[in-house]
C-alpha positions in Angstrom: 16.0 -0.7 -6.2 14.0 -2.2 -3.2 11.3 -0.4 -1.8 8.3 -1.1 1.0 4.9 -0.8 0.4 1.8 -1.6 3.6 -0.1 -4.6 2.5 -3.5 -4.3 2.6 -3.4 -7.3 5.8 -1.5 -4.7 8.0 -3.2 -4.1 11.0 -3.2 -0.4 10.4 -5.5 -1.0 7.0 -9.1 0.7 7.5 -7.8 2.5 10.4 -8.4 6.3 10.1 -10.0 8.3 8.1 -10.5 7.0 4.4 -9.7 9.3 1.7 -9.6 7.4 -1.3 -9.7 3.8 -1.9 -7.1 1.8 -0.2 -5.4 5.2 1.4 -6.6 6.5 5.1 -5.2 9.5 6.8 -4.0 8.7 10.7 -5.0 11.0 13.4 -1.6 12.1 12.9 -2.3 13.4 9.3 0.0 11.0 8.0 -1.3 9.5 4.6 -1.1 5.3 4.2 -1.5 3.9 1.0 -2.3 0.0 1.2 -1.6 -2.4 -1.3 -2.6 -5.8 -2.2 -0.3 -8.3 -5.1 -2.8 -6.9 -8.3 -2.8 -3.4 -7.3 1.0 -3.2 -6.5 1.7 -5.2 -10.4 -0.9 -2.0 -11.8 0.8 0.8 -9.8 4.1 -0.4 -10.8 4.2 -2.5 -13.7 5.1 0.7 -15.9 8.3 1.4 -13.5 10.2 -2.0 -14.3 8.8 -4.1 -11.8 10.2 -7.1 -11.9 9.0 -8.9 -8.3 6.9 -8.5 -5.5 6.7 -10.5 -2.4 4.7 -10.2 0.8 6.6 -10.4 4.5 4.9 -11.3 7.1 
């Protein structure tokens, strides 16, 4: 399974309204979660994880 997570050196991060740490709600009420390499191995290390990478 590959799946995309918003780093936290997106442009969008700290944009909004923040509602917990890491996750802001757009104006559009759309929730972002943003993620740097330690928080993505803690949030997913428990799922089989087996590599993450950062695209640019």
């Amino acid at each position: 399974m590959v799946f995309v997570a918003l780093s936290k050196n997106d442009t969008r991060f700290g944009d909004g309204k923040e509602i917990s740490t890491d996750t802001f709600e757009t104006k559009h009420e759309v929730t972002l979660f943003f993620y740097d390499s330690d928080s993505i191995e803690k949030e997913f290390r428990n799922y089989g994880l087996l590599e993450a990478k950062e695209i640019n």
